[in-house]
C-alpha positions as CSV (number, residue, x, y, z in Angstrom):
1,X,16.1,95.8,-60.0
2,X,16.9,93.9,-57.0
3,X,13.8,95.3,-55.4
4,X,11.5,94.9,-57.8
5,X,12.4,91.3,-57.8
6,X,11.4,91.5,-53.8
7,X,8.5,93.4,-54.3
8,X,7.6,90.6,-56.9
9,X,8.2,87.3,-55.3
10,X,5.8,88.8,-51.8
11,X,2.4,87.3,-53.9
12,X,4.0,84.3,-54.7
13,X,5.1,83.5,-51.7
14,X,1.4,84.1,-50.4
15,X,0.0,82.6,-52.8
16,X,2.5,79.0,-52.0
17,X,1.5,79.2,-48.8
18,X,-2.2,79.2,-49.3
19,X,-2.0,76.4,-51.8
20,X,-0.3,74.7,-48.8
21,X,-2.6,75.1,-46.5
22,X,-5.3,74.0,-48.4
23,X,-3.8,70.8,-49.5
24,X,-3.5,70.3,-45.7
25,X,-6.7,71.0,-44.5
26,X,-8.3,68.7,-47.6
27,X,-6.5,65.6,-45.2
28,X,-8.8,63.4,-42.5
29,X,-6.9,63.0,-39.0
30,X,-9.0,59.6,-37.5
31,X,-9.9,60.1,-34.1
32,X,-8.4,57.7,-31.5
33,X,-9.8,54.9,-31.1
34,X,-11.2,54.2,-27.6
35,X,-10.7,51.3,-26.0
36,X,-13.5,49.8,-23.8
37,X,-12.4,48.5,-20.0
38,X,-14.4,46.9,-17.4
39,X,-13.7,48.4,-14.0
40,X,-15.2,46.1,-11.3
41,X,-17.8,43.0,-11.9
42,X,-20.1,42.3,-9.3
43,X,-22.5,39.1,-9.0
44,X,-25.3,40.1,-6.4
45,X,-23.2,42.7,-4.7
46,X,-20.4,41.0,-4.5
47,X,-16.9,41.4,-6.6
48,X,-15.7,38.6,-8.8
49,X,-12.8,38.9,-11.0
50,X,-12.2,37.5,-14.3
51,X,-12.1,33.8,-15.1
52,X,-13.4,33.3,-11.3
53,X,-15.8,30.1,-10.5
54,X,-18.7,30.9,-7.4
55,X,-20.1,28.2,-5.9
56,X,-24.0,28.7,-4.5
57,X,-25.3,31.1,-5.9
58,X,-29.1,32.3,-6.1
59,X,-31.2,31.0,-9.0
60,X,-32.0,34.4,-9.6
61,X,-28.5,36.4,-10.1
62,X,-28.2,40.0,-10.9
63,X,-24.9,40.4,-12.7
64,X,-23.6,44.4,-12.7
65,X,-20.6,45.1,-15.1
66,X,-19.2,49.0,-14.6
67,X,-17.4,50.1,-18.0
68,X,-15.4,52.6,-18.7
69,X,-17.2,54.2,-21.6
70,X,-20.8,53.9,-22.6
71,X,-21.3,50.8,-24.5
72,X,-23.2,50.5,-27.9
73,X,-26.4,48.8,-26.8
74,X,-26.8,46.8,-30.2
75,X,-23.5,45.0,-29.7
76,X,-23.8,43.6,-25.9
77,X,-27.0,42.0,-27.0
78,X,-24.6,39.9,-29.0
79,X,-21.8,39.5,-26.6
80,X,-22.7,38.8,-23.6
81,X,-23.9,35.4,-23.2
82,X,-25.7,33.0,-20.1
83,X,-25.0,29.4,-21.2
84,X,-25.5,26.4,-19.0
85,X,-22.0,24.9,-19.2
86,X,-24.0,21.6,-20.9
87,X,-24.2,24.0,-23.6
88,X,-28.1,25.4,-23.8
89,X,-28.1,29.5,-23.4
90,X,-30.5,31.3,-20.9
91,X,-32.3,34.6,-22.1
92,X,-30.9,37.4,-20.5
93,X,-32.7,40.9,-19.5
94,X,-30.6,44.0,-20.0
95,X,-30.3,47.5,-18.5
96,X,-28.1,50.4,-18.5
97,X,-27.2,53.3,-15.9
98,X,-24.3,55.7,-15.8
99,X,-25.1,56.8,-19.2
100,X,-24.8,53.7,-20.6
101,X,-21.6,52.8,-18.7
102,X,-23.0,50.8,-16.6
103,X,-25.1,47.4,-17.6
104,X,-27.1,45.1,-15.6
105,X,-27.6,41.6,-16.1
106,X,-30.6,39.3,-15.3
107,X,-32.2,35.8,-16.2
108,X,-35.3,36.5,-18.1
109,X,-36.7,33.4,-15.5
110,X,-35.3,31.5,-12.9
111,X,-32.4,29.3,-13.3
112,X,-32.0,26.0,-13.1
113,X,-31.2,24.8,-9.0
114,X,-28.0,22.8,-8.6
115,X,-26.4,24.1,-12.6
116,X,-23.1,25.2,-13.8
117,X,-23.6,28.4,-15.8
118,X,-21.2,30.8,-17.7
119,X,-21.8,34.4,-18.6
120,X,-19.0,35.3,-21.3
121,X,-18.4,38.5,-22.9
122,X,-16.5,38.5,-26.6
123,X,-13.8,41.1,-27.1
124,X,-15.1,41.6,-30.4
125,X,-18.3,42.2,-30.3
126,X,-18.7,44.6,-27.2
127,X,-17.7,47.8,-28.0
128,X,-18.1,51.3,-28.3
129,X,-18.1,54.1,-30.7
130,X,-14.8,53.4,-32.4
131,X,-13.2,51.0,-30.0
132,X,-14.0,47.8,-28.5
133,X,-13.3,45.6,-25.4
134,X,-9.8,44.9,-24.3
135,X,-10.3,41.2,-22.8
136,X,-12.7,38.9,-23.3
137,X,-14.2,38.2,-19.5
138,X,-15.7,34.2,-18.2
139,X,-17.0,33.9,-15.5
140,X,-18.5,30.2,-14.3
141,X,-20.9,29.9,-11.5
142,X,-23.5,27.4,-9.3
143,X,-26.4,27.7,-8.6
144,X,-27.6,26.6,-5.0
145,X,-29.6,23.5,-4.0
146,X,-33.4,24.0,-4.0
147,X,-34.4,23.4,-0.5
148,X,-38.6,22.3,-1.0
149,X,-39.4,19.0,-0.4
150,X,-39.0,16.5,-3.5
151,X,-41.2,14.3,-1.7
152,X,-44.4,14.5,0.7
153,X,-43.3,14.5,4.5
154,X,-44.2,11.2,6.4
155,X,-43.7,9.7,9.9
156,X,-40.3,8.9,10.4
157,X,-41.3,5.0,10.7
158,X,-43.0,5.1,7.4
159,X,-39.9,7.1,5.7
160,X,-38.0,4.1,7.4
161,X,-39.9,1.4,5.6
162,X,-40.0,3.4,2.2
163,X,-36.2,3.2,2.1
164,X,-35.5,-0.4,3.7
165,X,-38.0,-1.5,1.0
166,X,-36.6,0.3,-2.0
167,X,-32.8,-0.4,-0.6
168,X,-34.3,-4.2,-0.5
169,X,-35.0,-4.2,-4.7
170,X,-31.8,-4.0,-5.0
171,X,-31.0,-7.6,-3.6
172,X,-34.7,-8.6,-4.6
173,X,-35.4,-7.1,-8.1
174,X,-31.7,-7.1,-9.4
175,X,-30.6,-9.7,-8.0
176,X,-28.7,-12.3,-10.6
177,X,-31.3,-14.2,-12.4
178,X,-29.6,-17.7,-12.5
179,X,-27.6,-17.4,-9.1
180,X,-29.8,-15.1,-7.1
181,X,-26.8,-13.6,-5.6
182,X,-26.4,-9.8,-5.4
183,X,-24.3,-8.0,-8.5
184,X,-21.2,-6.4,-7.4
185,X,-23.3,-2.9,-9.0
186,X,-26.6,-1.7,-11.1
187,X,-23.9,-2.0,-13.8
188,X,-22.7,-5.5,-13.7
189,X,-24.5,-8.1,-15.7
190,X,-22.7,-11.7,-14.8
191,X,-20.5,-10.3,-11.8
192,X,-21.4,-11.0,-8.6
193,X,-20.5,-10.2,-5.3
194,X,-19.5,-12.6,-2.4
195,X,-19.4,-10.2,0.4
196,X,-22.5,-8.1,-0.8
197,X,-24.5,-11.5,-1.1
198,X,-24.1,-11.8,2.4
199,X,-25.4,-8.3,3.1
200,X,-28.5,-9.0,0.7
201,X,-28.4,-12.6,2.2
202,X,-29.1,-10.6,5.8
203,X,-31.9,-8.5,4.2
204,X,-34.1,-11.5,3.6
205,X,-35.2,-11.8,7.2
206,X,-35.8,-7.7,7.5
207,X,-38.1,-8.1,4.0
208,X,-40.2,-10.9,5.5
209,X,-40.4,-9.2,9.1
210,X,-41.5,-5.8,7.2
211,X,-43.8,-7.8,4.8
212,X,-42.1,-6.3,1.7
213,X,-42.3,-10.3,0.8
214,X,-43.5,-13.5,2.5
215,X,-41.5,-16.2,4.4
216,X,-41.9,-18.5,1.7
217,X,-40.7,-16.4,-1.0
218,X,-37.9,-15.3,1.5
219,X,-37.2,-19.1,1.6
220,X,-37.1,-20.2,-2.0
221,X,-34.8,-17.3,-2.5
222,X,-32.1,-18.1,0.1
223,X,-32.6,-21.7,-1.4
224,X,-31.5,-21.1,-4.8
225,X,-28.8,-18.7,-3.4
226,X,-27.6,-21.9,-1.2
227,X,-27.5,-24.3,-3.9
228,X,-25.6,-22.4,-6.3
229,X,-23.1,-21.9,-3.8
230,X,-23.2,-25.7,-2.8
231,X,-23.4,-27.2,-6.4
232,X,-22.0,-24.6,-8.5
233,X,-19.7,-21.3,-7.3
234,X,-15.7,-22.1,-7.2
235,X,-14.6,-22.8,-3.7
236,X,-10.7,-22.7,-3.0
237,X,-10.3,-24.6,0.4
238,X,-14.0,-23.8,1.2
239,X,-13.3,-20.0,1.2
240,X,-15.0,-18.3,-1.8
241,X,-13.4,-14.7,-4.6
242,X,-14.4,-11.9,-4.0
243,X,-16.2,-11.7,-7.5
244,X,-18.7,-14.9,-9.2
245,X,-19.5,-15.2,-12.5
246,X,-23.7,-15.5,-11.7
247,X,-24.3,-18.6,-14.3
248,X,-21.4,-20.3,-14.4
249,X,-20.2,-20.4,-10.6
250,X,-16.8,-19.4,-12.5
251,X,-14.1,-16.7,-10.6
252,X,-14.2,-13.4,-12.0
253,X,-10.4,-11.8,-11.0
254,X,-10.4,-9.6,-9.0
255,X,-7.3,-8.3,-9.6
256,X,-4.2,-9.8,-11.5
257,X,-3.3,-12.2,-9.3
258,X,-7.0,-12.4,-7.2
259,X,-8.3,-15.1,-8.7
260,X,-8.5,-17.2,-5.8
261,X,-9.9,-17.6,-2.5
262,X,-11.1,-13.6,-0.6
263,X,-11.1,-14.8,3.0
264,X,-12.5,-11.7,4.1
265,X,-15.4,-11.7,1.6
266,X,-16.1,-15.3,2.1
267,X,-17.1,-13.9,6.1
268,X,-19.6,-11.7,5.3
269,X,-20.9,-14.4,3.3
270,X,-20.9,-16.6,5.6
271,X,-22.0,-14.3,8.6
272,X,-25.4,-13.4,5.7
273,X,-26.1,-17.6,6.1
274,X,-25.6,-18.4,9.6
275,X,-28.4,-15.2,10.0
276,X,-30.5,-17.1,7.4
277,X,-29.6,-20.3,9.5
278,X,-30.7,-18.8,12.7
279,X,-34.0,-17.4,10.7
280,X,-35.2,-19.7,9.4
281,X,-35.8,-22.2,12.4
282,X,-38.8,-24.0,11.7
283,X,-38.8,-28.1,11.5
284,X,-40.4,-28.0,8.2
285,X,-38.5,-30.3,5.4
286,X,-38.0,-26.9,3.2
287,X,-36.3,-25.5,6.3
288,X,-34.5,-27.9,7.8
289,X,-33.0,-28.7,4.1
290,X,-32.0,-25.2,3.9
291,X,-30.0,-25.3,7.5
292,X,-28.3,-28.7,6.5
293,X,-27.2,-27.1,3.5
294,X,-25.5,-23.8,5.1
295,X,-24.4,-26.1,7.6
296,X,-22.1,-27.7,4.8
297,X,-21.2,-24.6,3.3
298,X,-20.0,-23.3,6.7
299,X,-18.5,-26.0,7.7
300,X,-16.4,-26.1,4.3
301,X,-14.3,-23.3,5.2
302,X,-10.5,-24.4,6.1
303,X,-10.1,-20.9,8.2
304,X,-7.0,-22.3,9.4
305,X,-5.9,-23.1,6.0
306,X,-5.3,-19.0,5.5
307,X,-2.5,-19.0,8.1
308,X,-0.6,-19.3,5.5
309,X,2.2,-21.5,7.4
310,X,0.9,-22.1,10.9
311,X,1.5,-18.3,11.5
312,X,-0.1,-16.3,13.6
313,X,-2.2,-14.2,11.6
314,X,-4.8,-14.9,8.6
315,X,-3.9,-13.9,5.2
316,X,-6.3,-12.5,3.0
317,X,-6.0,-14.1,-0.4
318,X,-4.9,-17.7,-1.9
319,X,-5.0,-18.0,-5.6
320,X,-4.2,-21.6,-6.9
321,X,-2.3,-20.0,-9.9
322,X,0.0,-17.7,-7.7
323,X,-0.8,-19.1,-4.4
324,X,0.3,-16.9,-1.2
325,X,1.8,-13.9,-4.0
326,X,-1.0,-11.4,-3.0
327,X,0.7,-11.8,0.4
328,X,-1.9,-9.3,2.4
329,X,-2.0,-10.4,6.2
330,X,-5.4,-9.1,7.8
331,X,-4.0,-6.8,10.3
332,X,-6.2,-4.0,12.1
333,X,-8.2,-1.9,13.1
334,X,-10.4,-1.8,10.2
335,X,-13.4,-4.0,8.3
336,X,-12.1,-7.4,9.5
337,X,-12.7,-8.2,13.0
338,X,-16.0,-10.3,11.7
339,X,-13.2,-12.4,9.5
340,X,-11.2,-13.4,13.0
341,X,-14.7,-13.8,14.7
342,X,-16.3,-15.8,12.0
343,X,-12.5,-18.2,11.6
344,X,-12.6,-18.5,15.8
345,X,-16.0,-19.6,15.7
346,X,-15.7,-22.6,13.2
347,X,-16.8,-26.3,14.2
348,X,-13.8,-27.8,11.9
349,X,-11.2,-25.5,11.4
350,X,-11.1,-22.9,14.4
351,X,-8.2,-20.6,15.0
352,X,-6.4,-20.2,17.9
353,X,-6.8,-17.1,19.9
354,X,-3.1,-16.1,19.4
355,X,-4.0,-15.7,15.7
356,X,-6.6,-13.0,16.8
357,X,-3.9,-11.4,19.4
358,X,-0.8,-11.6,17.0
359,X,-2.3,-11.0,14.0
360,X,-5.7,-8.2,13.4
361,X,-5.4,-6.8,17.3
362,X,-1.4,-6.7,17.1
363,X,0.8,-3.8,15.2
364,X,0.8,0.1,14.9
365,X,-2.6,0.3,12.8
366,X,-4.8,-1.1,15.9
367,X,-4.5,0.5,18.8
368,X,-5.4,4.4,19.3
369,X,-6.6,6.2,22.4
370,X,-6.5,9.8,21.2
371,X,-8.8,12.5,21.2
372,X,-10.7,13.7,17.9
373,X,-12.5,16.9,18.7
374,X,-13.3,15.5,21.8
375,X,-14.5,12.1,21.4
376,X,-12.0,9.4,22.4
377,X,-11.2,7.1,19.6
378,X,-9.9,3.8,21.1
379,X,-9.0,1.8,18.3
380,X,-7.8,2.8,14.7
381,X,-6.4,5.0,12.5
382,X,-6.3,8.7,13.6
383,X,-9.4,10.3,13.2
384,X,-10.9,7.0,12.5
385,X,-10.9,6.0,9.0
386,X,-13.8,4.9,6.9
387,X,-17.0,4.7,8.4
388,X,-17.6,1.3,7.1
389,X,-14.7,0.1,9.5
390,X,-17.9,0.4,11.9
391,X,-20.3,-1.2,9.8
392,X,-18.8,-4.3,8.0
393,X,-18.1,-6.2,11.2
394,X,-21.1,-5.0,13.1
395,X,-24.4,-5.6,11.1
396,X,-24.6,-9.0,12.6
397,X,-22.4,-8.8,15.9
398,X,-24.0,-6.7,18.9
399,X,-21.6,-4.1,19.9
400,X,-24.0,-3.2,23.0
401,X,-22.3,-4.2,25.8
402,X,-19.3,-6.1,23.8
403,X,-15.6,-5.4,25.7
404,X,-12.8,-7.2,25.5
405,X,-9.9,-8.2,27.3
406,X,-8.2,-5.1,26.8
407,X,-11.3,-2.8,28.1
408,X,-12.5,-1.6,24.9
409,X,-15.9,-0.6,24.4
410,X,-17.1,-1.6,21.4
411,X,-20.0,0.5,21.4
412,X,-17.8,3.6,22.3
413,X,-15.2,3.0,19.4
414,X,-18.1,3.0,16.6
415,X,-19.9,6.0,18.3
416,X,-17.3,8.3,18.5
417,X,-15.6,6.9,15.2
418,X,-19.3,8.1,13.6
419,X,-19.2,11.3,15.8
420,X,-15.5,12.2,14.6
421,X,-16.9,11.2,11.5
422,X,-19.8,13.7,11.8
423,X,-17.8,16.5,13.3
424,X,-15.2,16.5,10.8
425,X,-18.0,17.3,7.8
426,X,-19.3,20.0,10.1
427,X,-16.2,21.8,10.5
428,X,-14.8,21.1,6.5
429,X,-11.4,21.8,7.0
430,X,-11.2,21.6,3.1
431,X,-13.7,24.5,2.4
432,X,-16.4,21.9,0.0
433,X,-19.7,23.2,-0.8
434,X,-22.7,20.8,0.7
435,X,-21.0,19.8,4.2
436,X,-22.9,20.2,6.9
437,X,-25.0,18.8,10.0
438,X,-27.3,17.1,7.2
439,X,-25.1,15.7,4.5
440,X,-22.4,14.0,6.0
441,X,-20.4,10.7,6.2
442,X,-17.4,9.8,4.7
443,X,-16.6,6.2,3.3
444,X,-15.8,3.4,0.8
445,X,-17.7,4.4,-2.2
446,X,-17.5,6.1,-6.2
447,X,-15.8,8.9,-7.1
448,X,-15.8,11.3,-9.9
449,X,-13.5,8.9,-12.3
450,X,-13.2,6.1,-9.9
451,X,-13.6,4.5,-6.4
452,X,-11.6,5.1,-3.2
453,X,-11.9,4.8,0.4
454,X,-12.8,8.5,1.8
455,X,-12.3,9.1,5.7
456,X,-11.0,12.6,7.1
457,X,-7.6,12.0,6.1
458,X,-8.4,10.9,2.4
459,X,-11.3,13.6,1.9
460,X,-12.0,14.3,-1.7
461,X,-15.4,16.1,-1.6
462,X,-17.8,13.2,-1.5
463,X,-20.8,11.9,0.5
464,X,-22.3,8.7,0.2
465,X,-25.3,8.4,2.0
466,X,-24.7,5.2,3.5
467,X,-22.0,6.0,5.8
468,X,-24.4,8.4,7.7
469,X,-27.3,6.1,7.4
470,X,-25.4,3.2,8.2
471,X,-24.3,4.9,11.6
472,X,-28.1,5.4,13.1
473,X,-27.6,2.7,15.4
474,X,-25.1,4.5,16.9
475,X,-26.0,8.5,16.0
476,X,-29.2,8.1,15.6
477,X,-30.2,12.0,15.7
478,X,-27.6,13.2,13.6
479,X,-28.0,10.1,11.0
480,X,-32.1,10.6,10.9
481,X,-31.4,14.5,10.0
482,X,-29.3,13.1,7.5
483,X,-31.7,10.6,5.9
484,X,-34.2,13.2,5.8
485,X,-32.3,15.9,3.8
486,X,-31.2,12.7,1.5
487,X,-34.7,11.4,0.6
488,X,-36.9,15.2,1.0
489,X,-34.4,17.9,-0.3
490,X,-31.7,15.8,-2.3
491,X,-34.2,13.3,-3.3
492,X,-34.9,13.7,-6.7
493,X,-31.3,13.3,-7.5
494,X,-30.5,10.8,-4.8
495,X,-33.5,8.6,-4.6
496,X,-33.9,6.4,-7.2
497,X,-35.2,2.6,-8.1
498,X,-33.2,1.1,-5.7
499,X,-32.7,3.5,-3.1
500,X,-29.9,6.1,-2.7
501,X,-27.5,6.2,-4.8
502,X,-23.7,5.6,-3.9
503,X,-22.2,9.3,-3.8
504,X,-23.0,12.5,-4.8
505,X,-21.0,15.6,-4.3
506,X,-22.7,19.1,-4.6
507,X,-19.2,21.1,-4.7
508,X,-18.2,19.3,-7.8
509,X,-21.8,18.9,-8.8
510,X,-21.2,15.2,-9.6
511,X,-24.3,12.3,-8.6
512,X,-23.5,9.1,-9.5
513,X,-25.1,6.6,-11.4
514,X,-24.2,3.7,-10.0
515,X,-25.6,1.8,-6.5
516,X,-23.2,-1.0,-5.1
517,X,-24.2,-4.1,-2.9
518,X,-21.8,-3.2,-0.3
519,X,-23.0,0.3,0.4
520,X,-27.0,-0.4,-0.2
521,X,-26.6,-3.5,2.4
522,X,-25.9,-1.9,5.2
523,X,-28.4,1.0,4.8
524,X,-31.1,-1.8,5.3
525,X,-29.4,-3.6,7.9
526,X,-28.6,-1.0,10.1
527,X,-31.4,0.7,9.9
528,X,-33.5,-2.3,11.5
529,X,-30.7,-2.9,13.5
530,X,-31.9,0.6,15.0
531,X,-35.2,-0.1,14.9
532,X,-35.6,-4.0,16.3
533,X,-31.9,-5.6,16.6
534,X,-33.2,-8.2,14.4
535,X,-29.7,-8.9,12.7
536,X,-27.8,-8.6,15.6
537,X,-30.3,-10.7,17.7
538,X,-29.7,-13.8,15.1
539,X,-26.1,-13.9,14.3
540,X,-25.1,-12.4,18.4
541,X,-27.0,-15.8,19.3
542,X,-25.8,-18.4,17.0
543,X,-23.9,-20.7,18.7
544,X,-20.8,-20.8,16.9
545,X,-20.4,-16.9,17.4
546,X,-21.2,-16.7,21.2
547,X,-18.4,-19.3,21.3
548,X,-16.2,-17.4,19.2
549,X,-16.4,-14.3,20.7
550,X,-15.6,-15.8,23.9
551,X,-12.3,-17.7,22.5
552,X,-11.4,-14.3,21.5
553,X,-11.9,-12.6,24.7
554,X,-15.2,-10.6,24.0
555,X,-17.2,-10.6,26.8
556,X,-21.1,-9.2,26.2
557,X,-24.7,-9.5,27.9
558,X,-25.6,-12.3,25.2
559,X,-22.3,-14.1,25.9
């Protein structure tokens, strides 16, 4: 019995088991599913790694992305991407090698010059049979500068007048329509500028001497700028703010408590009319009215007034609401020697020369003597500071030739100040895309966001063409190179209705949009300063100044 039962159960067992493995084999195992990884990106031979940003790069770019699987054709048409980063896409060309591991990348036409672009790759659209891309990848890049011409090449005289005449619009064409005086920028509508008036007051000469406009319009112009000042403007013990309301005359603050007198200001105003004084010099009744009336406004200014107690040194600001609170003494080296020279040369209120020698030529920030990649620096900051340090003071006064009783070389300071200047760009310390021997010069000007004074030791990435430009008198090879790549390679996107404009900066791909009185003055001014002295031969001879400059110390050919 027992084994018949044995024999008997064998099937059965057989027969379980086969049942088994069929219900086993009737279950679907899924594959595994893959999962796609990119090995190495290259742009134009070169690696880049995820979430990178290139700077310069060819408007023609050949992108190659090395996968570790063959990728499903259909769905990299859809994620892969070439946007501008304004937002439009580019049509991109694809190809595959490597059995379809490897794809390659190209603009179906050239790319914009000078344009942020992303290529960007979705995670889930990129993918391969059963499995899909780990990450999604970014990439940002720029594309270089074009380098043609933007304009026809011309003789270096007649690229000369193009800009001094443009540059000129901006004191002639937007000038205020009531006042006449110059707007503090191409975006202020009633504010205008005391200091910058007396920059576009000093371009009226160079306009008629260029014929860009006659001598009489040159003279009804500086005649309604003269009155207004005379019979209208706020004056605050003769000295004028730094900001006018245009039709009323009325102070525009400054700043919270600069609602007052700007001594500083009110002397490169009053340096822009002496040069008008000295210009127009004919004994015609239109003329001689003109002088009489500068004369008064000249003689207005209580220079002496801004010592503040009888002290040795002038202060900047006086506010009749909060009086002496701004409390800024005008110490140097830096934009304000003209202030001292235009307050020693006065016929009514004259400062003493201990004012000068206590106050802007004493303390730590004056004196320098080192040596900035070679180039003494005698006065100033280290590494010089601003360039307009060397242009404010000096578009009237003749540095050729000018010492002083301490042996400085005027000419030598702003040289080598524009040479450190120069020298510093060139090297680029900070690594920003667009230095170089042709765009150069840093200075007082906008910013991305703002305004701020940039020098080698403040250096945020930002040209403005007219600290370069501004320096020809003194660098004039390295400044004409830089003029040139400003008006024929960047000059669709600097060049504009009234001339340059203030800043640009090709590593942040920022241009602004704004042009400002105090940077488009001395473009003109200097520049005709390097072609004929004109400004400096009519303010280096006025009579007050040569006297003035001698009180002081200065000692110079026209002296």
């Amino acid at each position: 019995m027992i084994f018949t039962k044995t024999i008997l159960s064998i099937p059965l067992f057989i027969l379980l088991m086969a049942c088994q493995k069929k219900q086993e084999a009737s279950v679907v195992v899924p594959p595994i599913a893959q999962v796609l990884t990119i090995s190495s990106f290259l742009l134009n031979s070169n690696s880049i790694s995820n979430n990178e940003s290139v700077i310069d790069i060819s408007a023609q770019p050949v992108f190659t992305i090395k996968c570790s699987n063959a990728v499903d054709k259909n769905s990299a048409v859809k994620a892969i991407q070439l946007t501008e980063a304004a937002g439009s896409a580019a049509t991109i060309n694809f190809s595959y090698q490597n059995h379809d591991s490897v794809l390659v990348i190209t603009p179906n036409s050239k790319l914009k010059y000078l344009t942020k672009y992303i290529l960007s790759i979705t995670t889930q659209l990129l993918s391969v049979k059963g499995g899909t891309l780990n990450t999604d990848y970014q990439f940002q890049f720029q594309t270089s500068l074009d380098s043609s011409d933007k304009f026809v090449r011309i003789t270096d005289d007649a690229l000369l007048d193009t800009i001094q005449r443009r540059t000129f619009a901006y004191f002639w064409d937007f000038g205020h329509p009531v006042s006449g005086l110059a707007r503090e920028r191409n975006s202020s509508a009633d504010v205008t500028t005391s200091g910058g008036s007396g920059f576009g007051l000093m371009s009226i000469p160079i306009a008629v001497n260029r014929n860009f406009i006659t001598r009489t319009q040159g003279l009804e112009r500086s005649k309604k700028v003269v009155s207004f000042l005379l019979n209208t403007a706020k004056k605050f013990h003769g000295a004028f703010p730094h900001w006018i309301n245009g039709t009323t005359g009325n102070v525009v603050p400054f700043s919270a408590k600069d609602d007052g007198a700007d001594l500083v200001e009110t002397s490169y105003l009053m340096a822009g009319l002496l040069t008008l004084r000295q210009y127009f010099s004919n004994n015609t009744v239109d003329e001689i009215a003109l002088r009489n009336d500068i004369n008064a406004l000249w003689n207005g200014v209580e220079w002496t007034w801004f010592q503040k107690s009888n002290e040795n040194v002038l202060y900047w600001h006086w506010s009749p609401t909060y009086t002496w609170e701004m409390n800024l003494p005008i110490k140097g080296w830096n934009e304000c020697l003209i202030t001292y020279i235009m307050a020693a040369s006065s016929n009514n209120y004259s400062i003493a020369k201990a004012v000068y020698q206590n106050g802007f030529a004493a303390g730590s920030g004056y004196k320098n003597g080192a040596n900035f990649y070679n180039y003494v620096l005698p006065l100033g900051p280290n590494l010089g500071g601003p360039l307009f340090f060397s242009h404010y003071s000096f578009l009237g006064i003749n540095p050729n030739g000018l010492t002083d009783e301490n042996n400085i070389n005027y000419l030598t300071q702003l040289t080598n100040h524009s040479l450190i200047n120069y020298t510093y760009s060139i090297q680029n310390p900070k690594k920003y895309y667009g230095y170089s021997e042709m765009s150069w010069g840093l200075t007082a000007c906008d910013i991305p966001g703002g305004y701020t004074a940039c020098s080698p030791t403040n250096d945020v990435g930002v040209i403005a063409p007219t600290a370069a430009i501004s320096s020809l008198p003194f660098t004039p090879d390295k400044s004409m190179n830089a003029l040139r790549f400003y008006y024929y390679t960047l000059g669709d996107k600097l060049f504009k209705e009234y001339g340059f404009i203030d800043a640009y900066s090709l590593h942040q791909l920022w241009f602004s949009n704004t042009t400002l009185a105090i940077d488009q003055g001395p473009i003109i001014i200097m520049i005709e300063n390097y072609r004929s002295q004109l400004i400096w031969n009519l303010l280096s001879n006025c009579p007050e100044v040569k006297r003035g400059l001698t009180a002081l110390g200065f000692k110079a050919p026209y002296l």
